[in-house]
N, C-alpha and C positions, 0 to 999 in steps of 0.2 A: 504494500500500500504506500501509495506517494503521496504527500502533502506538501503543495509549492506555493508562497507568495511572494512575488516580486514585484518591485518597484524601479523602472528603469527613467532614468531621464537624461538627455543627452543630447547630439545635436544631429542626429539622423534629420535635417529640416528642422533643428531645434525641437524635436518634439520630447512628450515627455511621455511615458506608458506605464499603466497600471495593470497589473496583471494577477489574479488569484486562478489558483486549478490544484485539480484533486485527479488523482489516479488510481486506481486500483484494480489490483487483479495482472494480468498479464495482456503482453499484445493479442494475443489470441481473445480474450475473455474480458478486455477494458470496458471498465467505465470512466465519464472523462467530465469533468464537471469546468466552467472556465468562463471567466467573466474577466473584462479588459477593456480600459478604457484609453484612448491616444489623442493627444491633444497636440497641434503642431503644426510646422509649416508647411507640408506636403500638400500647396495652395492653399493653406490655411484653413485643413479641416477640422474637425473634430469628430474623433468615432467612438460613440456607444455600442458595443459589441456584447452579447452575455450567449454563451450554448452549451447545449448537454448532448455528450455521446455515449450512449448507453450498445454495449453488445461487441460484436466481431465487426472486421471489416469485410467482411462476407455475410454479415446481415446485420449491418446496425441499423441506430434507430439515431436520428440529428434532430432535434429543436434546435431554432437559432432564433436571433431577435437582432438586429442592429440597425443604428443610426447615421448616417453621414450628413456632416453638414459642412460645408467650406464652398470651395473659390474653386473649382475643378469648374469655372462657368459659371461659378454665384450656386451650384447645385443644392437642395434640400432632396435627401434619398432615404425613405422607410421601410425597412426590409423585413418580412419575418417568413420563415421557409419550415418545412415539417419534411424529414427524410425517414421513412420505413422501409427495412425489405434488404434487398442485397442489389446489387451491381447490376445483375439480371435479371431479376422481379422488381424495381424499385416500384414507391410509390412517393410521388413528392407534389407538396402543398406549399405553394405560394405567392405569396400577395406584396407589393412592392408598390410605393409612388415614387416617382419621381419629378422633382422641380426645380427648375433650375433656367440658365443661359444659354444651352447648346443649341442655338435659334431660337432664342425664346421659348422652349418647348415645357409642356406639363404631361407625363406618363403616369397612368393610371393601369396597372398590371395585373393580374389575376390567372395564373394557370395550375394546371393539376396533370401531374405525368401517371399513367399508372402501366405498368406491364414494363413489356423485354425493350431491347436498344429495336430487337429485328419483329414485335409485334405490338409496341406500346398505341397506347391512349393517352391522345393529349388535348385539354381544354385549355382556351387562352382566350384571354379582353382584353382587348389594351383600349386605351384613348390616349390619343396626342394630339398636341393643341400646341400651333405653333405652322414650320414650314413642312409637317406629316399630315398624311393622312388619321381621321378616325376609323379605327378597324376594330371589327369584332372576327375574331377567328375560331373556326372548331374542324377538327380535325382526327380523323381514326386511321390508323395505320395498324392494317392487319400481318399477321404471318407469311412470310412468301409465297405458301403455299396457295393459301387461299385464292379461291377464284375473286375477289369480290376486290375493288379498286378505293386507294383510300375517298373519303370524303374531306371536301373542302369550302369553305364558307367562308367570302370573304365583303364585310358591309362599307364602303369609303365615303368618304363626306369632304 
């Protein structure tokens, strides 16, 4: 069992990083607990970070949550993602704004992965508001095998 907190501050872009995480168990069999925060010049962001890895890396399970805020373009970024499953059944939940300068753009994000890289299910919204389109996208990609062709759905404004 590992128990780490660190407090780093330095000048990697002057930033400073905070950092606590918990380990236990083995690479095989980790749990991973970690929460970190960086404040700094890196276009003068700021990132609230916290996530937990529970399981193998052949089926773990990721909560994450993070924030970015800085000068990458004036950006505000809200991130929170859900990973279950393994590399080849994943199943991933996530939801993301983004705001910011890159053309004046506003991203409104929302997708859900579930199944293989060679048979997944994918749902996806976005909204961009700015020099993009507004798109709402849905989309199924079957197995090779299959006779049937993925679907695609695309609404632009």
């Amino acid at each position: 069992m590992h128990l780490s907190c660190s407090v780093w501050r330095g000048q990697l872009g002057g930033m400073m990083h905070l950092s606590c995480s918990v380990w236990r168990g083995q690479r095989g069999g980790m749990m991973h607990l970690s929460c970190s925060v960086w404040q700094g010049q890196l276009g003068g962001m700021m990132h609230l970070s916290c996530s937990v890895w529970r399981g193998q890396l052949g089926g773990m399970m990721h909560l994450s949550c993070s924030v970015w805020r800085g000068q990458l373009g004036g950006m505000m970024h809200l991130s929170c993602s859900v990973w279950r499953g393994q590399l080849g059944g994943m199943m991933h939940l996530s939801c993301s704004v983004w705001r910011g300068q890159l053309g004046g753009m506003m991203h409104l994000s929302c997708s859900v992965w579930r199944g293989q890289l060679g048979g997944m299910m994918h749902l996806s919204c976005s909204v961009w508001r700015g020099l993009t389109a507004v798109s709402l996208n849905l989309s199924c990609m079957l197995p090779p095998s299959s006779d049937f062709l993925p679907d695609h759905l695309t609404v632009e404004k």
